[in-house]
C-alpha positions in Angstrom: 17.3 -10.1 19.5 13.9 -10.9 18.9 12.2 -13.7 20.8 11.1 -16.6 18.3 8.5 -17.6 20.2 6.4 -14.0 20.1 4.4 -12.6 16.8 6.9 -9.8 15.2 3.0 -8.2 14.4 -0.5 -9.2 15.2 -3.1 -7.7 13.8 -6.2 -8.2 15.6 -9.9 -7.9 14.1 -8.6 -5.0 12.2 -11.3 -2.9 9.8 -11.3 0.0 7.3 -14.4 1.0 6.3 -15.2 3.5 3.9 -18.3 4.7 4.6 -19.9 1.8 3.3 -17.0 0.5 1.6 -15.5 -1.8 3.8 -11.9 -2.2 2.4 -11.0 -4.4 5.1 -13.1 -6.1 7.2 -12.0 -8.1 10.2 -9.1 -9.3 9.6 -6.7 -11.1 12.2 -3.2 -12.5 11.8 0.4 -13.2 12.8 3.4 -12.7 11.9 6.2 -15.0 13.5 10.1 -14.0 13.0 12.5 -14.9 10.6 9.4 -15.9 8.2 8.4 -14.2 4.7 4.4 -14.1 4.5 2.4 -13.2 1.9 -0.7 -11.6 0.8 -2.6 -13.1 -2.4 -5.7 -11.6 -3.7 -7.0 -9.8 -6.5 -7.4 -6.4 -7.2 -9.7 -4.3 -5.3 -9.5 -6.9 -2.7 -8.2 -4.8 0.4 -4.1 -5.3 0.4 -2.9 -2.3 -0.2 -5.5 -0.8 2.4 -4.3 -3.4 4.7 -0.8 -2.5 4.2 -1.7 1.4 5.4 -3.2 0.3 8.4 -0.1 -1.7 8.9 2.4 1.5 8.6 -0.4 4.0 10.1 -0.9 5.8 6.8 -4.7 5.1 6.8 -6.8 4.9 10.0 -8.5 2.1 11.7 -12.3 1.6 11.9 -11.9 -1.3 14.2 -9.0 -3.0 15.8 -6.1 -3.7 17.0 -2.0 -3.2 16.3 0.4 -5.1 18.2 4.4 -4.9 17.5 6.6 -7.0 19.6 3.7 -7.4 21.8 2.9 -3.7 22.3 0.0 -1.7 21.0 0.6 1.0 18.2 -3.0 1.3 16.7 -2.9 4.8 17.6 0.3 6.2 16.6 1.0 8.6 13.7 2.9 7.6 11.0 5.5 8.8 11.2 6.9 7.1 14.1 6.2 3.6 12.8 9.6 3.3 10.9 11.2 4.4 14.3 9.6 1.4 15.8 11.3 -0.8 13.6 8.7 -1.6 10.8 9.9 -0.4 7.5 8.2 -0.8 3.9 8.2 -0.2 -0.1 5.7 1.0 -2.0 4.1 -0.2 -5.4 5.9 2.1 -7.3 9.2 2.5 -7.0 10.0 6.2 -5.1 13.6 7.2 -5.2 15.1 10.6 -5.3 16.5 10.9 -9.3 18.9 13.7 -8.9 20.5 11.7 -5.6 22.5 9.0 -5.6 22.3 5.9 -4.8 24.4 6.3 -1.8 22.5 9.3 -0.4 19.0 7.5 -0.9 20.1 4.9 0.9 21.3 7.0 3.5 17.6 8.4 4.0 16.4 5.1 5.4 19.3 5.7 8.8 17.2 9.2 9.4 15.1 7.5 11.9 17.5 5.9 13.2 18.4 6.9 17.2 19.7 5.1 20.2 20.8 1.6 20.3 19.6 1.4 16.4 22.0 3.9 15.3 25.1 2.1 15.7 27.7 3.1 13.3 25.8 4.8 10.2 28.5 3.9 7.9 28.8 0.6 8.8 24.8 0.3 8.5 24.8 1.3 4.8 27.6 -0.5 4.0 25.8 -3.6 4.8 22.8 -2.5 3.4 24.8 -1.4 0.2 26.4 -5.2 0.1 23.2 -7.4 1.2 21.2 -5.7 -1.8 24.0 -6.2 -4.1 24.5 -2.9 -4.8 28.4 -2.5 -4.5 29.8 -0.7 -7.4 26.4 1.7 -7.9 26.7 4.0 -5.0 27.7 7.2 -6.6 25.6 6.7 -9.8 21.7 8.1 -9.7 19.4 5.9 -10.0 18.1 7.7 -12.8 20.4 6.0 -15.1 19.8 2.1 -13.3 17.2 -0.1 -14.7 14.2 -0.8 -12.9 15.4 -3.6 -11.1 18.3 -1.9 -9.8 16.4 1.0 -8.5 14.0 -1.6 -6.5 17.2 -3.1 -5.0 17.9 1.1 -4.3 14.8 1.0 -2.4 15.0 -2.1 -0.6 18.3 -0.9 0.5 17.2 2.2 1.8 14.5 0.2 3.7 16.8 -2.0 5.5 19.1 0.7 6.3 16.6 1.7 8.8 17.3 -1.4 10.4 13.9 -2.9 10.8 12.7 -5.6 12.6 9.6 -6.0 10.6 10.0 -5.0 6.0 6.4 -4.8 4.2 6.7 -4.7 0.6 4.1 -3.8 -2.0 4.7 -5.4 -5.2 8.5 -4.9 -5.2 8.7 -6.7 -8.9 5.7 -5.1 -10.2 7.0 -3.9 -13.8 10.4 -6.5 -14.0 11.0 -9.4 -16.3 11.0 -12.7 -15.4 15.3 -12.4 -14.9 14.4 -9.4 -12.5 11.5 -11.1 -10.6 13.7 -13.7 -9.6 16.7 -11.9 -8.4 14.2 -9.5 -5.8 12.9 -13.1 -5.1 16.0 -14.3 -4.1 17.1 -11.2 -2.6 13.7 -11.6 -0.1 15.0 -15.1 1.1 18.4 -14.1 1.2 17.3 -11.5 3.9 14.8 -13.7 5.5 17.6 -16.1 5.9 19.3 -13.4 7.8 16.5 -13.2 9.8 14.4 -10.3 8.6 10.6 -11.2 8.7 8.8 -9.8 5.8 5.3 -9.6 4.7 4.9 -9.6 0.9 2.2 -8.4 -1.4 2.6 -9.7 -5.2 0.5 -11.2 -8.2 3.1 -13.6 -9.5 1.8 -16.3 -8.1 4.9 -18.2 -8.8 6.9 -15.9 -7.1 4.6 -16.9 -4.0 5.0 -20.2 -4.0 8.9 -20.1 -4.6 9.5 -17.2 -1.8 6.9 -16.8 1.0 7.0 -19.7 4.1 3.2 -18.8 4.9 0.5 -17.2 2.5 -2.8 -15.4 3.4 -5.3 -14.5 0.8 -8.1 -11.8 0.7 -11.3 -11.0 -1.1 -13.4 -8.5 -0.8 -11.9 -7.1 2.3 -11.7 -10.7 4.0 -9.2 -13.2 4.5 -10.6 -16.3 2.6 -7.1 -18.6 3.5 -4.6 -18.8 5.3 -1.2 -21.5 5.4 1.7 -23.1 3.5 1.8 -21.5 -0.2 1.0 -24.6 -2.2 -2.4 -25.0 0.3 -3.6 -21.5 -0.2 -3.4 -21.7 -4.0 -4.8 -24.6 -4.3 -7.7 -23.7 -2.0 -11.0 -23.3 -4.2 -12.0 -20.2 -2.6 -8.6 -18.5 -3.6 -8.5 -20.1 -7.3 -12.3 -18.7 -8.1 -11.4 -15.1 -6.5 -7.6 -14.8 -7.7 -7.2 -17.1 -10.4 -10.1 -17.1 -11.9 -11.8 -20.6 -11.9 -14.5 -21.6 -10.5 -14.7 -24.8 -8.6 -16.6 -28.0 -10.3 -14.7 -26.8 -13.7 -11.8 -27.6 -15.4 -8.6 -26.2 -14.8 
């Protein structure tokens, strides 16, 4: 069980520079359990950068990682998901000639010890918690889009993470689609699941995520409850394009 009281994450004055491209630039933060935070911001303004430090995939210029209160700024990769931290990416990547039962599978692969469990039971519950019952020996291939997201999502979970990071999971959906992932997302952070969530539907923001942080330019420019953060002049001239002193 994970202790309510202790960050699931903390990232701590972390930095990616790019030569003199500085992608992210400083930025500190929490993320508390059983919570669904997300990331606002425009494009070019660090997130997805911020996301592979998050998962390892791209290296630190400054900073620190903790998970569950220990250090892992200086692991590779591949061993994050085996920590417990799991994500999506911003397209959707699912094997096509699989199906949706052995993709999901994939995500128990780094799955050992007291994790491990009973792997059948594992994507069962992934299978049903994604909705997905009925789909298993089809490919994804012939799904729509927002079926193959819930494909991914399930594969994610099936890992049986402590920590999901998604990067614009409706990226490409209707408005129908949007709203079920959204309601998927607080469906599993009901269960518990803390997530952090990138998106541009700013809607979809304010109607999921418990706590929003913002970034521009590398920096985090606000942090707190949804409706604050959107409403925050800093985020509406860098996201949403007004400036303040004008009219909405």
């Amino acid at each position: 069980m994970t202790d309510n009281s202790q960050p699931v994450l903390e990232a701590v004055d972390v930095a990616v520079h790019y030569g003199g491209i500085k992608a992210v630039d400083g930025i500190s933060f929490s993320l508390m359990p059983g919570r669904i935070t997300g990331i606002l911001g425009p494009n070019g303004s660090g997130k997805t950068t911020l996301l592979g430090a998050l998962t390892r995939m791209v290296s630190l210029t400054n900073g620190r990682l903790l998970f569950l209160g220990k250090d892992y700024s200086n692991i590779l990769a591949p061993k994050v998901l085996s920590l417990g931290i799991s994500r999506t990416f911003q397209t959707v990547r699912v094997l096509s000639d699989r199906t949706v039962l052995d993709n999901i599978l994939l995500g128990t692969d780094a799955l050992s010890g007291s994790r491990a469990g009973n792997i059948r039971e594992i994507v069962r519950q992934a299978i049903e918690r994604t909705g997905l019952e009925g789909f298993e020996h089809v490919r994804p291939g012939e799904l729509s889009y927002g079926i193959q997201r819930r494909v991914e999502i399930a594969r994610a979970i099936a890992s049986q993470p402590s920590l999901l990071l998604l990067d614009e999971p409706t990226a490409g959906m209707n408005q129908h689609e949007r709203q079920e992932i959204g309601g998927l997302l607080r469906q599993l952070r009901d269960e518990g699941l803390t997530q952090l969530l990138i998106e541009h539907d700013v809607q979809m923001m304010l109607d999921t995520c418990d706590t929003l942080l913002a970034m521009n330019f590398g920096s985090l420019i606000a942090e707190g409850s949804p409706e604050s953060v959107v409403q925050n002049s800093a985020v509406q001239e860098a996201y949403l394009g007004k400036r303040t002193g004008q009219d909405a």
